[in-house]
C-alpha positions as CSV (number, residue, x, y, z in Angstrom):
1,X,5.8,-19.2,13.1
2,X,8.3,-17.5,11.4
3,X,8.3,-13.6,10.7
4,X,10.4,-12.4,7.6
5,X,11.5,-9.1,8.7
6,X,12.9,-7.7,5.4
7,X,9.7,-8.0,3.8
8,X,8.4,-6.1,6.6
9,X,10.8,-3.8,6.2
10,X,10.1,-3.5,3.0
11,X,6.5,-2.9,3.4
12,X,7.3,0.1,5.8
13,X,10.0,1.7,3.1
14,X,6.9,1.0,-0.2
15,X,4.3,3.1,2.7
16,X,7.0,6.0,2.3
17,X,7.8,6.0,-1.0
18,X,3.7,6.2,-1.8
19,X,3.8,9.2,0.8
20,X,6.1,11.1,-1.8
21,X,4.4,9.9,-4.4
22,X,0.9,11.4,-3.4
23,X,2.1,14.7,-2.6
24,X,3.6,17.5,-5.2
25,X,6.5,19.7,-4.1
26,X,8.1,21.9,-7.0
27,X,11.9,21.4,-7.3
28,X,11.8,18.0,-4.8
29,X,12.2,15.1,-4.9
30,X,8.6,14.2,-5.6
31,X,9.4,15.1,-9.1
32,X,11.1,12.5,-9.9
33,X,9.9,9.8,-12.0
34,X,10.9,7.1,-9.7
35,X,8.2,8.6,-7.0
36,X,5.9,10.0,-9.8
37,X,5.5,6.0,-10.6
38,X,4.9,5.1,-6.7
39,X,1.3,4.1,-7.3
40,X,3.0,1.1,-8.8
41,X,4.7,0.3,-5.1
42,X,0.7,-0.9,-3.9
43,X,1.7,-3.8,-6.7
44,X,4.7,-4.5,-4.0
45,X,1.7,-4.7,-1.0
46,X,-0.2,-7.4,-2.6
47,X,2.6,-9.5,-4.0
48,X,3.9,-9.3,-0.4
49,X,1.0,-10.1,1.1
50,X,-0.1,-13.1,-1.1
51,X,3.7,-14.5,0.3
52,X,2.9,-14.0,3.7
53,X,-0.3,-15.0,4.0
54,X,0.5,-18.5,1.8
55,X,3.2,-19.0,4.4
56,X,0.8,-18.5,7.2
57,X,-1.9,-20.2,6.3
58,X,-2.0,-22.8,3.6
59,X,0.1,-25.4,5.6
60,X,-1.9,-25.9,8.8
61,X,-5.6,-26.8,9.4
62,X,-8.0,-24.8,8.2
63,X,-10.2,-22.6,10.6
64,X,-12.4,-19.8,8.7
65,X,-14.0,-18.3,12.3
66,X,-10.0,-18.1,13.3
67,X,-9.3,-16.4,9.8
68,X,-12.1,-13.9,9.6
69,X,-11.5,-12.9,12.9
70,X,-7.5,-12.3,12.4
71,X,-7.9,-10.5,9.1
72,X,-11.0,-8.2,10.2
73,X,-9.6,-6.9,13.3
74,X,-6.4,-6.3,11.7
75,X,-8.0,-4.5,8.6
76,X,-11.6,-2.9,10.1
77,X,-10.4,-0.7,13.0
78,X,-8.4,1.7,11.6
79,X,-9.9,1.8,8.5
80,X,-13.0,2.6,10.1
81,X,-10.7,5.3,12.5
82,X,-9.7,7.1,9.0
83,X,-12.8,7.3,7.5
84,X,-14.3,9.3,10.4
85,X,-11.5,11.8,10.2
86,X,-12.2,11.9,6.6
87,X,-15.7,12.6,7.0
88,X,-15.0,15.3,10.0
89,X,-12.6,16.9,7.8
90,X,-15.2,17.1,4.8
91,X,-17.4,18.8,6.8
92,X,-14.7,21.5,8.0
93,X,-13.6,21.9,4.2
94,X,-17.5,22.1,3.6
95,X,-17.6,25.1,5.7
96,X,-14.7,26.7,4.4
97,X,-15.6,26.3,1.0
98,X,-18.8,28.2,1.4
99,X,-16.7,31.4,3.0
100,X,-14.6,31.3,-0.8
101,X,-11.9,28.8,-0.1
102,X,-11.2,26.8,-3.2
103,X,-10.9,23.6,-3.5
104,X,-9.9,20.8,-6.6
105,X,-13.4,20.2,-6.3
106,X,-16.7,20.8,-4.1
107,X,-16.6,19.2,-1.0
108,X,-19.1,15.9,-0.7
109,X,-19.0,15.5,-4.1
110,X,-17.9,13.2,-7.0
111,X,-15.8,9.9,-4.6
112,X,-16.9,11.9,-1.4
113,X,-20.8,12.4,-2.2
114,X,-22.7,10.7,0.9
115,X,-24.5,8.1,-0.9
116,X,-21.1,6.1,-1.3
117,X,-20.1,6.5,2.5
118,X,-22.0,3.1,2.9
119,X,-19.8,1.2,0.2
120,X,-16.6,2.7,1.8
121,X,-17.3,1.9,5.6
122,X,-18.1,-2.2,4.3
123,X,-15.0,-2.1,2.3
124,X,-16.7,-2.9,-0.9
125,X,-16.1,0.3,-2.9
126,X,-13.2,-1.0,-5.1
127,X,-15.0,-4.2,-6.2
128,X,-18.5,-2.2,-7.8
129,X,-17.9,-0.4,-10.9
130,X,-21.0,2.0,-9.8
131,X,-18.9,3.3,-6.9
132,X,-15.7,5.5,-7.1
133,X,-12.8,3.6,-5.4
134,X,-10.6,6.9,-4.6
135,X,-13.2,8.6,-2.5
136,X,-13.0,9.5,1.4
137,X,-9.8,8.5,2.5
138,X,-7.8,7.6,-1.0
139,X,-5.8,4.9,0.0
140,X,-8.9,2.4,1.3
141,X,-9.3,1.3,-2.1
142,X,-6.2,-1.0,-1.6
143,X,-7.3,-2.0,1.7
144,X,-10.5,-3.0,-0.2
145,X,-9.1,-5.0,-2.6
146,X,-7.1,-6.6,0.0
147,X,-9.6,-7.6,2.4
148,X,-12.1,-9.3,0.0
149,X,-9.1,-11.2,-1.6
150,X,-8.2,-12.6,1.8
151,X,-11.7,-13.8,1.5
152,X,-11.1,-15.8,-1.4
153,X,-7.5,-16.8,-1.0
154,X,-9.0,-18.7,1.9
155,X,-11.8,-20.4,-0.3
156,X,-8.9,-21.2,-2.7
157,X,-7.3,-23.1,0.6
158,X,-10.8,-25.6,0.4
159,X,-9.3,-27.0,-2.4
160,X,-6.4,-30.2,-2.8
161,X,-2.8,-29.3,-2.8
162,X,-2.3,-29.6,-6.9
163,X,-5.8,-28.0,-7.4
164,X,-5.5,-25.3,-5.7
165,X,-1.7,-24.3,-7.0
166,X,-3.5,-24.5,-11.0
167,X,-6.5,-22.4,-9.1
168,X,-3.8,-19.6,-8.2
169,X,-2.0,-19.5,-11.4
170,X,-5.5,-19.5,-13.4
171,X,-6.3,-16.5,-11.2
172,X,-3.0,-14.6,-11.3
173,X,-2.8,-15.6,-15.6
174,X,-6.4,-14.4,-16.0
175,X,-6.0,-11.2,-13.7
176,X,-3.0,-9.7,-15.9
177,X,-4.5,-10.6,-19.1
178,X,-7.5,-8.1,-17.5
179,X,-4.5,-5.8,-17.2
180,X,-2.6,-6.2,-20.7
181,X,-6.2,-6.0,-22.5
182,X,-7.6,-3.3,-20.7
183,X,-10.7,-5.2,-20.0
184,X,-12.0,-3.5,-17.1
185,X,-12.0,-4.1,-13.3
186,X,-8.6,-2.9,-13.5
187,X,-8.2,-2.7,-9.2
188,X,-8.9,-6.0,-8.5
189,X,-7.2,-7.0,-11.7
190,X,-3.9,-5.4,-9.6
191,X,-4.6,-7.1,-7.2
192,X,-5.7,-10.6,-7.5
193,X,-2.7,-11.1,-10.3
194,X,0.2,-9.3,-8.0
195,X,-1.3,-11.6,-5.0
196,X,-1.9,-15.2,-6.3
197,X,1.8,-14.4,-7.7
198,X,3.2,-14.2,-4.9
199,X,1.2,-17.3,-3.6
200,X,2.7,-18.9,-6.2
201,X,6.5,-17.2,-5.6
202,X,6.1,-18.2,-1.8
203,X,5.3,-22.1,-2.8
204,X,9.1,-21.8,-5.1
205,X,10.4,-20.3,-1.7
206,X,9.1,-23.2,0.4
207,X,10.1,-25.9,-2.1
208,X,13.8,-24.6,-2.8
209,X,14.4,-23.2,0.6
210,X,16.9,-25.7,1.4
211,X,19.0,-26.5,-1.6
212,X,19.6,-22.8,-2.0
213,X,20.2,-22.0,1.6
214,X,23.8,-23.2,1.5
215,X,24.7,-20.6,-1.1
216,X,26.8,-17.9,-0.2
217,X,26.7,-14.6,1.2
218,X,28.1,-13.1,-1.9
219,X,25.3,-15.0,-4.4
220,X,22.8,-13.5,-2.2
221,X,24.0,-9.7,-1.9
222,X,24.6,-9.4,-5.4
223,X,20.6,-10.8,-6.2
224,X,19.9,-8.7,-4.0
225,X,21.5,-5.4,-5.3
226,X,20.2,-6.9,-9.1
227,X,16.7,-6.9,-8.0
228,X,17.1,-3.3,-6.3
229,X,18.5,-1.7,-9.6
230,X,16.2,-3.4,-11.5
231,X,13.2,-1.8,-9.4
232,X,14.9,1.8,-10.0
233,X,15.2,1.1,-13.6
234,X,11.7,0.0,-14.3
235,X,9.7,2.7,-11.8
236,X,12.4,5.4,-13.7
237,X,11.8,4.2,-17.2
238,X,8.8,5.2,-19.5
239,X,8.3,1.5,-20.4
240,X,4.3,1.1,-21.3
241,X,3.9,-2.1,-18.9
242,X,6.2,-1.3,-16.3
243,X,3.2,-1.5,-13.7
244,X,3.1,-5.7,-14.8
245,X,6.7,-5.7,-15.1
246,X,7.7,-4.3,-11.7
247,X,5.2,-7.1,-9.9
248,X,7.2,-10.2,-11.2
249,X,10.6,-8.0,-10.3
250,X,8.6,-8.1,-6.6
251,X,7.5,-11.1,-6.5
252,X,11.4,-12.2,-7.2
253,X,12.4,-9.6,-5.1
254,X,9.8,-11.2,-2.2
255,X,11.6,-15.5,-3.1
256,X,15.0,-13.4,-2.5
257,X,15.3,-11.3,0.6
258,X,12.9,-14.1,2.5
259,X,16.1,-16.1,2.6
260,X,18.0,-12.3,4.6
261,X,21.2,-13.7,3.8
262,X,22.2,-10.8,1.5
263,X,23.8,-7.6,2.7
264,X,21.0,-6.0,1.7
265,X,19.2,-7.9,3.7
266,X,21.4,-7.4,6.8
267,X,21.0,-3.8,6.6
268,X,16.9,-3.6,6.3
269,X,16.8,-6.1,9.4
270,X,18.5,-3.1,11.4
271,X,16.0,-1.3,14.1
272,X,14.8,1.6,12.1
273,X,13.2,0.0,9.0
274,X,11.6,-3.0,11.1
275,X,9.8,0.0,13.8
276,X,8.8,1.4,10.0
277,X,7.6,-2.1,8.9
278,X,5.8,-2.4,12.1
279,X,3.3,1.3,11.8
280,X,3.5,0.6,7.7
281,X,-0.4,-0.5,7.8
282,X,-0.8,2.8,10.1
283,X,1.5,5.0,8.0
284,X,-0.4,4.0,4.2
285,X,-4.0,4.9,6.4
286,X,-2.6,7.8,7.7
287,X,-0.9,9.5,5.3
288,X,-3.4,10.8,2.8
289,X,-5.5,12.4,5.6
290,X,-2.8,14.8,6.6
291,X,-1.4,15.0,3.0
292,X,-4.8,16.5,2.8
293,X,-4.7,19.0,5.8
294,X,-1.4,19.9,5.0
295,X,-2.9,21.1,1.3
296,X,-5.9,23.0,2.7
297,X,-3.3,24.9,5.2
298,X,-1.2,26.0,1.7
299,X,-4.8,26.8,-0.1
300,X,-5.5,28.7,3.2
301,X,-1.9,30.3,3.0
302,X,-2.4,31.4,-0.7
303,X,-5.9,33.3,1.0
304,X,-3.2,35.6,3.1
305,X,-1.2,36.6,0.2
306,X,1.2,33.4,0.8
307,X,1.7,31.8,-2.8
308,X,2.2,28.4,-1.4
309,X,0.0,26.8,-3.8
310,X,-0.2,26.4,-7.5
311,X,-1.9,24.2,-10.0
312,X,0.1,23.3,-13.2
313,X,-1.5,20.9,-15.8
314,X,-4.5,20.3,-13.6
315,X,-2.3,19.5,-10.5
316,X,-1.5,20.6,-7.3
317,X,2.0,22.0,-6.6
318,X,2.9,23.0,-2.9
319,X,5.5,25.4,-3.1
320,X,7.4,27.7,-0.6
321,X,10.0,29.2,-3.3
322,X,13.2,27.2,-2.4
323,X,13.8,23.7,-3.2
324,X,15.5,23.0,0.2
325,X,13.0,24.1,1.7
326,X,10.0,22.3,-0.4
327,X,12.4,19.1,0.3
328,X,12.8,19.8,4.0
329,X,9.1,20.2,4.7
330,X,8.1,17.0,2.7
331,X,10.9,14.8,4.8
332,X,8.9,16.8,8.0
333,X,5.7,15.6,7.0
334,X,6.9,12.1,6.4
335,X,8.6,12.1,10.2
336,X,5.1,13.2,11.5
337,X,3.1,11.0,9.5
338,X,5.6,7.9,11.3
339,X,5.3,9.8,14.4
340,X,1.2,9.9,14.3
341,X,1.2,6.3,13.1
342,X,2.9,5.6,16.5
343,X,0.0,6.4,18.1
344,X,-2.7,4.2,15.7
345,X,-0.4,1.7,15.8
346,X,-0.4,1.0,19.6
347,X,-3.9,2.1,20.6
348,X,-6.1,1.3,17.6
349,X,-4.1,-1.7,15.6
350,X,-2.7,-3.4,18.6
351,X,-5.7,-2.9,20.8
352,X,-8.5,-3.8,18.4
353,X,-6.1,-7.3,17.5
354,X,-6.1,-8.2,20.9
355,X,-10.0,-7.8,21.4
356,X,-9.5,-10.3,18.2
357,X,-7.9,-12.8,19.9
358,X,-9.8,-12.7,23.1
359,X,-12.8,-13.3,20.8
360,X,-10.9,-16.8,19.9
């Protein structure tokens, strides 16, 4: 079956651009409002995965043993591998809060408190409005979302060919008038409107795939360039839906470089951003862990008389007193974070797939 490596590609560059987004460097690059609106790039995960997983799976037979299998032993391991290094580190940040290192708040408490553990290790914590969906290891809540809407994307497959195409756009229509309204639920209303859309983008794919193939080089490279401005524009623009707006840009953006006929295309299928596309599961898991460690070293610092941390307007600013320097260790972090994912990637995703298959 067919692999679209842009959109991999593209997965790999959104899991950086949320790295520089969670972290706060004075005088970087973090400050821009491009990154300061990154959250908005999980938006660019779902859509992409609605596409993907509609082209895998809603044109062959139907096997749910074959699908739970594939999609839990592709989510569960290294979730499960973060959450015990979130829980170990909790306990050394427990510790060091009690000998006067401060902290935005007490360890094990508020998200973190030890009577939500169970709702994070099952993956349920985004989809109960009791629980806390940013606790332990931040960006789970995504992976939440995600998993459980596999779930019902497949129960959505149960149903005829016309049905269930109405069944995706009444869940996708529904889910962003959550949004617009402010009704509540508002994670799963991110992510069951960003993901049936690109169900529905991926069907426009399938069905105009030939006629527009034959277009030219040139058509496709200047979409291409068009949707990429657009994307700046909207996640650098105060516009007060720009979270809604920026998932139909992807979700066009997804119908377009799955054709990888523009130049933009050509240059996202070079080596670099498909290795980054590969460990972007590894890197989003990853990333907020040592985001984490590499704020308790600067609170740490600050207890030896190095200012390297400051809070302004309730947030948390690392700062070494040179923007160069604030830029150069933010791209050293990212390098490790793709050099640690290296690691997961090989010996927990990989390995735990394979046990997957063996099981089939």
């Amino acid at each position: 079956m067919r692999r679209f490596d842009v959109l991999d590609s593209f997965r790999g560059i959104a899991a950086i651009f949320i790295i520089i987004h969670n972290i706060r460097f004075s005088d970087s690059i973090t400050e821009l409002t491009f990154f300061e609106n990154g959250r908005i790039f999980v938006e660019m995960f779902f859509v992409l995965s609605g596409f993907v997983l509609t082209h895998g799976y809603a044109f062959k037979p139907l096997n749910f043993k074959s699908f739970f299998i594939s999609r839990t032993f592709r989510i569960f391991p290294l979730h499960l591998f973060m959450l015990l290094l979130v829980v170990a580190s909790e306990i050394i940040k427990y510790i060091a809060y009690h000998y006067g290192v401060p902290f935005n708040h007490v360890p094990f408490t508020e998200g973190e408190a030890p009577s939500f553990l169970i709702y994070h290790l099952l993956l349920v914590q985004s989809w109960l409005p009791f629980v806390p969906s940013t606790g332990f290891n931040n960006p789970s809540w995504s992976i939440s979302i995600e998993y459980y809407m596999y779930m019902i994307f497949f129960i959505t497959l149960l149903f005829k060919q016309i049905d269930k195409i109405y069944l995706w756009i009444f869940i996708s229509a529904i889910s962003f008038i959550f949004l617009i309204n402010d009704l509540g639920i508002y994670e799963v209303s991110r992510g069951l409107s960003s993901f049936f859309l690109g169900s529905l983008m991926y069907l426009l794919y399938k069905k105009s795939y030939t006629p527009l193939l034959s277009l030219s080089k040139n058509y496709f490279s200047i979409v291409e360039i068009v949707i990429l401005v657009s994307i700046i524009y909207i996640l650098s623009s105060d516009l007060y839906y720009k979270a809604i707006i920026a998932t139909f840009i992807f979700s066009i953006q997804m119908f377009t470089f799955a054709f990888e006929k523009g130049i933009v295309s050509i240059f996202l299928k070079k080596s670099l951003f498909l290795y980054i596309g590969k460990l972007s599961y590894s890197i989003y898991l990853l990333h907020y862990f040592i985001l984490s460690i590499v704020m308790f070293i600067s609170i740490i610092l600050n207890k030896f008389g190095f200012e390297s941390s400051l809070i302004i307007e309730g947030v948390r600013f690392i700062d070494f007193g040179n923007a160069i320097i604030n830029n150069l260790v933010l791209f050293s972090i990212i390098s490790l974070v793709i050099f640690l994912s290296k690691y997961t990637y090989k010996y927990i995703e990989l390995k735990w797939q394979k046990i997957g298959k063996k099981l089939l």
